[in-house]
C-alpha positions in Angstrom: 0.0 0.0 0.0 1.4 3.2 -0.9 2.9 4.3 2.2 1.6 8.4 1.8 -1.5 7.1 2.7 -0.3 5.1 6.1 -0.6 7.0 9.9 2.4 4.7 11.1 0.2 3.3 13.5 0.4 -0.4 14.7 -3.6 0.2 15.8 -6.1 -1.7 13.9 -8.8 1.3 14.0 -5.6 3.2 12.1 -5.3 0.5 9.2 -8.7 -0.2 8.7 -8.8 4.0 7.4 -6.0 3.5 5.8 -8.1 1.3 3.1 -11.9 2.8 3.9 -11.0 6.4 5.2 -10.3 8.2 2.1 -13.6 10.2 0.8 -16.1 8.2 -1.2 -14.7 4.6 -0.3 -17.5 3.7 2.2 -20.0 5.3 0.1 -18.9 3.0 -2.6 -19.0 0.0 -0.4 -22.8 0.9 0.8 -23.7 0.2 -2.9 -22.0 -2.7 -3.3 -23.9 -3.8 -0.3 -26.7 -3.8 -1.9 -25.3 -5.9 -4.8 -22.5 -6.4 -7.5 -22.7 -3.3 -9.9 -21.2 -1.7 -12.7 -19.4 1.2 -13.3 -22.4 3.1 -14.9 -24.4 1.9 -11.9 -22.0 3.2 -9.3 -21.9 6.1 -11.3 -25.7 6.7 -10.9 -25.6 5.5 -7.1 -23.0 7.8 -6.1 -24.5 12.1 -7.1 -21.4 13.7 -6.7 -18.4 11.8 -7.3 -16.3 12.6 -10.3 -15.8 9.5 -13.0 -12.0 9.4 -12.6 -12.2 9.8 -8.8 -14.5 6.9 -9.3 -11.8 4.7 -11.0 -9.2 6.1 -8.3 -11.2 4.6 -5.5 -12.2 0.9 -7.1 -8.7 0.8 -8.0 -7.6 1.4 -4.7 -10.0 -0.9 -3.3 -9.2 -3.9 -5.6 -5.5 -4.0 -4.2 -6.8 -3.5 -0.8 -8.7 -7.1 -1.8 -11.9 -5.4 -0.7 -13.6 -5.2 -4.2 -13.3 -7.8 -7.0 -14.0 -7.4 -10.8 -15.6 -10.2 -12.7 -17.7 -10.8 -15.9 -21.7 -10.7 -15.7 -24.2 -11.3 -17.9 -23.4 -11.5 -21.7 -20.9 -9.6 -23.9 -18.5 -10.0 -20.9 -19.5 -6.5 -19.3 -17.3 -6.0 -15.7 -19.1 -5.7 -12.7 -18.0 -4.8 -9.0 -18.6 -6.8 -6.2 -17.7 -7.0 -2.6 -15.1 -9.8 -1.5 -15.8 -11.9 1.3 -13.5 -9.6 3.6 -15.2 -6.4 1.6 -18.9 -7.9 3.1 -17.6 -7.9 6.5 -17.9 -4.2 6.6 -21.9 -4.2 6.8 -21.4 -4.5 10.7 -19.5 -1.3 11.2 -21.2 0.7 8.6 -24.8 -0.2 9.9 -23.4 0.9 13.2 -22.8 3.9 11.2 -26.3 4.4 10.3 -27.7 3.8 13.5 -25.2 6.4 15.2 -26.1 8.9 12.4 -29.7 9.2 13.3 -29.7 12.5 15.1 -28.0 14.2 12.2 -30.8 12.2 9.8 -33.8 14.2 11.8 -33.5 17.4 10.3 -34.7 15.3 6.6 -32.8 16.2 3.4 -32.3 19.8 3.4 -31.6 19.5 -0.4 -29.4 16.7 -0.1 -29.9 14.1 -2.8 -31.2 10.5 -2.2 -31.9 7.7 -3.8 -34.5 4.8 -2.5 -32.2 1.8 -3.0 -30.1 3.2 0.4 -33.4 2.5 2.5 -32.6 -0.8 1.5 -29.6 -0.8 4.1 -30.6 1.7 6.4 -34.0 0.9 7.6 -32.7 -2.7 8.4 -30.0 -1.7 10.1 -31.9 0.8 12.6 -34.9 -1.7 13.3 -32.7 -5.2 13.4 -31.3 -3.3 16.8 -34.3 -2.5 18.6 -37.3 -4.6 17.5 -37.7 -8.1 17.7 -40.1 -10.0 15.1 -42.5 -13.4 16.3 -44.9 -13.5 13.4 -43.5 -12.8 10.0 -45.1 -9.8 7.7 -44.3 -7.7 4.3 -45.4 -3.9 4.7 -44.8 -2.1 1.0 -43.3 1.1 1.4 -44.7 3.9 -0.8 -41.7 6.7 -0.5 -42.1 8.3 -4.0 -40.7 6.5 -7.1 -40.4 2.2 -7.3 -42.2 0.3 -4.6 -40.8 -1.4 -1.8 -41.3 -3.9 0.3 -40.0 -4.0 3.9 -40.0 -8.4 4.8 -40.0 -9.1 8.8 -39.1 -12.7 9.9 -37.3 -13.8 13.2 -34.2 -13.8 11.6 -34.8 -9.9 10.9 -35.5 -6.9 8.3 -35.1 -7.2 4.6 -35.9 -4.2 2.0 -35.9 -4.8 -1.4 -38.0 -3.7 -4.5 -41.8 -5.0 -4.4 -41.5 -8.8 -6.3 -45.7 -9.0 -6.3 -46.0 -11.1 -3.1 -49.1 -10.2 -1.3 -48.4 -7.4 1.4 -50.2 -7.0 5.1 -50.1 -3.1 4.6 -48.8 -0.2 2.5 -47.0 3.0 4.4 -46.6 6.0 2.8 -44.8 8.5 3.8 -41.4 10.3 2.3 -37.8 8.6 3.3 -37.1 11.1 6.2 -40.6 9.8 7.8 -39.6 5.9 7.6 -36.4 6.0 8.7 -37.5 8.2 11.6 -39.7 5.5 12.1 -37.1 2.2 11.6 -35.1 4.8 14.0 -37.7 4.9 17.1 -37.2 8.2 16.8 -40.7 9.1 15.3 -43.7 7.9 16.8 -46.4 6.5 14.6 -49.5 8.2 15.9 -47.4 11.7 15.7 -46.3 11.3 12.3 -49.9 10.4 11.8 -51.2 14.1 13.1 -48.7 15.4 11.5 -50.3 14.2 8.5 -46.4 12.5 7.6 -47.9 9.1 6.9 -51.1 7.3 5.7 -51.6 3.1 6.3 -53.2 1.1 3.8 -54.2 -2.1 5.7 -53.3 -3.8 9.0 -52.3 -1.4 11.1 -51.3 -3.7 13.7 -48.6 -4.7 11.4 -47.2 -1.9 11.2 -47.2 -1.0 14.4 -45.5 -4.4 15.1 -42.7 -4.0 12.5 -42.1 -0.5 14.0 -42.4 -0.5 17.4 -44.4 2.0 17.1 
């Protein structure tokens, strides 16, 4: 590893930023967490980063053995992926998101966002507080393509709506759900509020959020 980029520490906290801590690197792993992609798509899932600083980084990670190229799909197109090591980093970074949440109440403020990252969030905030004994599907109506957020004992899934048939719809903007997976948004406020309406079982919900 190019040695400008060491702190000369023998401290693991020190060599782990040594690989993630540069700007944009953790970023780029939070889409990959989501699933192997290629450049164009990292492109699209990342407003804001330049296409060579792009190529820097995945470069830079590759060496590291963090990311790994490899052919998808026909006319041998390249797609990232995580490595095995490279996965391990959804512990720390969901810790990430659930320390983030009073920086997240304040919404957007003109930020940009795109669904797909509720896919990692949400679990992450609601796999540490709530625990789930019957299992339920409640779509989630943000503004754009469905989603579906799946509860079973083993935890909290988000992913795009694959037709399955759902206990209840929510819909409310992303600042609203995740104040919600957070606990830090009660349901019957954001309902006054008029944040959120429920299509359904409400009791669902209210089970898959606490609430």
């Amino acid at each position: 590893m190019d040695m400008m980029r060491s702190y000369g520490q023998y401290c693991g906290l020190a060599r782990s930023l040594e690989i993630v801590g540069d700007r944009w690197n953790l970023l780029i792993v939070r889409q990959l967490l989501l699933g192997p992609a290629r450049y164009r798509d990292l492109i699209d899932g990342l407003p804001g980063i330049a296409t060579n600083l792009l190529a820097d980084r995945l470069r830079d990670l590759e060496a590291a053995g963090v990311v790994e190229r490899r052919l998808a799909g026909k006319g041998n197109a390249v797609e990232y992926a995580l490595t095995s090591w490279g996965a391990e980093l959804r512990e720390p970074i969901e810790s990430l998101i659930r320390w983030s949440t009073p920086l997240m109440i304040r919404g957007p403020e003109g930020d940009s966002f795109r669904p797909e990252w509720l896919a990692l969030a949400v679990p992450a905030l609601l796999n540490a507080r709530v625990k789930i004994r019957t299992a339920a599907t409640v779509g989630l109506d943000i503004g754009g393509p469905p989603f579906q957020l799946r509860a079973t004992r083993s935890g909290f899934e988000v992913s795009p709506q694959d037709g399955r048939d759902l206990d209840a719809t929510v819909r409310a903007d992303p600042a609203c759900v995740l104040g919600l997976a957070a606990g830090a948004l009660a349901l019957d406020d954001a309902r006054a509020l008029g944040m959120l309406e429920i299509d359904g079982d409400e009791s669902v919900v209210r089970a898959v959020f606490a609430a």
